[in-house]
Each structure stands twice: as structure tokens, then as C-alpha cells.
C-alpha positions as CSV (number, residue, x, y, z in Angstrom):
1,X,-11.0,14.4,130.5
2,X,-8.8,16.9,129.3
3,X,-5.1,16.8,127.5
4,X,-3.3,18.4,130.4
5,X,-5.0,15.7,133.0
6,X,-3.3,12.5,130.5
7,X,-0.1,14.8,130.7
8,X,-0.4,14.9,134.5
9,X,-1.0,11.2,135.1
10,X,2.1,10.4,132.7
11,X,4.2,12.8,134.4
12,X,3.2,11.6,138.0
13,X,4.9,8.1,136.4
14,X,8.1,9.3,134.8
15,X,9.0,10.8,137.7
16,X,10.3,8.0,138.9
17,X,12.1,7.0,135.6
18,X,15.6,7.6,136.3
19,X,16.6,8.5,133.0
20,X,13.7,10.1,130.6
21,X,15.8,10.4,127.9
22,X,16.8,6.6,127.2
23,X,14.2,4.6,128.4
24,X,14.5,1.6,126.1
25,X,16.7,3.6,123.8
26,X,13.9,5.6,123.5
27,X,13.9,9.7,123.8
28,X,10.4,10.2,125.7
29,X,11.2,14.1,125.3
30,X,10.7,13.4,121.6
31,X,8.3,10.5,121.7
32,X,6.1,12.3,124.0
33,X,3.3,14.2,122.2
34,X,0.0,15.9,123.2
35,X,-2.3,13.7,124.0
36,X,-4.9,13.8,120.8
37,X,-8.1,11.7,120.4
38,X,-8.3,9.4,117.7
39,X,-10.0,6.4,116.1
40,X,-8.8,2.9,116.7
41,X,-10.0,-0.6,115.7
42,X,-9.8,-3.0,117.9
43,X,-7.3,-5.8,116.7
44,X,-10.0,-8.9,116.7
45,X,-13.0,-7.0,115.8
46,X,-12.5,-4.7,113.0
47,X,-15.5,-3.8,113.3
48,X,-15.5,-2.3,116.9
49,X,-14.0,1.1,116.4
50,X,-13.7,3.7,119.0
51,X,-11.9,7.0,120.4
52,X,-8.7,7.0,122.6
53,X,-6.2,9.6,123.1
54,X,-2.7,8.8,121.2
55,X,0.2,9.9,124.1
56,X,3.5,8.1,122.3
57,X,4.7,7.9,118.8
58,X,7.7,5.6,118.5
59,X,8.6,7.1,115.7
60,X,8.5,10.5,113.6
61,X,7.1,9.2,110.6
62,X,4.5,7.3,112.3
63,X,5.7,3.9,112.3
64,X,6.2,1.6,115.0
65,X,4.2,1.0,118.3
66,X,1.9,4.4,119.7
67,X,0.7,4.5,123.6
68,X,-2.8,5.4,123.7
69,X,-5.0,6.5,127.2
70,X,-8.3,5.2,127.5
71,X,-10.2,7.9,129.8
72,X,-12.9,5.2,130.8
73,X,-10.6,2.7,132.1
74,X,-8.0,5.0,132.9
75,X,-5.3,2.8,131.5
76,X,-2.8,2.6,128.9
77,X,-2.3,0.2,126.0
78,X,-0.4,-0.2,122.8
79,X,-1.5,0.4,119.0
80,X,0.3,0.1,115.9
81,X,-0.6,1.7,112.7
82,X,-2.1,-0.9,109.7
83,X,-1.2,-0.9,106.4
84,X,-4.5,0.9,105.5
85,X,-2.9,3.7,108.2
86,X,-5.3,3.0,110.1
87,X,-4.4,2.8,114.3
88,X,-5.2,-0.8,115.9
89,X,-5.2,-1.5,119.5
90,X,-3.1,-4.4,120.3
91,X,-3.3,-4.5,124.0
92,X,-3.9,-2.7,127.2
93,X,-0.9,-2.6,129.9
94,X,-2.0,-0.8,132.7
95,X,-0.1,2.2,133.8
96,X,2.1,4.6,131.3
97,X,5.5,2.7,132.5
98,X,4.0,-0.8,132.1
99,X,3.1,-0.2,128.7
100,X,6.2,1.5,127.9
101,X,8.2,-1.2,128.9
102,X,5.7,-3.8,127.4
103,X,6.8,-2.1,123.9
């Protein structure tokens, strides 16, 4: 799977979204980024690391919840970073929206 394809499936979703730049107070035209592959841990097994593409940074410096893609279950899910800076998958929602609003 490819960056543009994640783009595509996200912006077959916010189509819908009335108002893209204040969904939940946040600006999705600045929390938006391309989709990049990354490590994460999985929250209950530290142990259990593997790759995801990061689609959504809450925040410029980093902080506060990411959206992530999984290409084999073609869904998305939330991650936060750890105080090691490390990413940790807390959860998977579903679609792009769900998990946007799950935040």
C-alpha cells in the first residue's frame, strides 16, 4: 500500500465532514500529515512491536493522540507517544472519522 492510497481512503471520509477545519477544535488541514510508516508497541505487550503508517498528529510538537492506518486490516486506531518517545497503540476504531471522533 502506498501513501497516496491512505490519503485517498481519508479523503473519501472527510468528505462528508462538514467543516474540515474544526472538527473537534481540531484543524485537520494542519493535523493531517503524509502518511509515514513507523514502529509501534502494542499497549499490553511491549514486546509486540510492529509497523503502521502515522496519518494524524494532534499536535506540532508531537504530543497528544496520533491516528495510525493499519494496511492489513485496513483500519484506523489511536497511539500516543510514551515517555521513552516511543509510539504505543491504544486502540483500533474502525474508519478515519470513528477514530477521530473517538480522540
Amino acid at each position: 500500500m502506498t501513501a497516496e492510497e491512505i490519503r485517498d481512503i481519508i479523503d473519501s471520509e472527510i468528505i462528508s465532514e462538514p467543516d474540515i477545519n474544526n472538527v473537534f477544535g481540531l484543524d485537520l488541514t494542519k493535523c493531517l500529515i503524509e502518511p509515514t510508516k513507523q514502529n509501534y508497541k502494542n499497549s499490553n505487550y511491549s514486546t509486540d512491536v510492529y509497523e503502521l503508517w502515522t496519518v494524524l498528529e494532534e499536535n506540532e510538537d508531537k504530543r497528544g493522540y496520533k491516528i495510525y492506518f493499519d494496511e492489513e486490516t485496513k483500519m484506523f486506531g489511536l497511539a500516543i507517544n510514551s515517555d521513552k518517545d516511543e509510539l504505543i497503540d491504544i486502540g483500533c476504531y474502525g474508519t478515519f472519522l470513528k477514530t477521530l471522533y473517538s480522540m
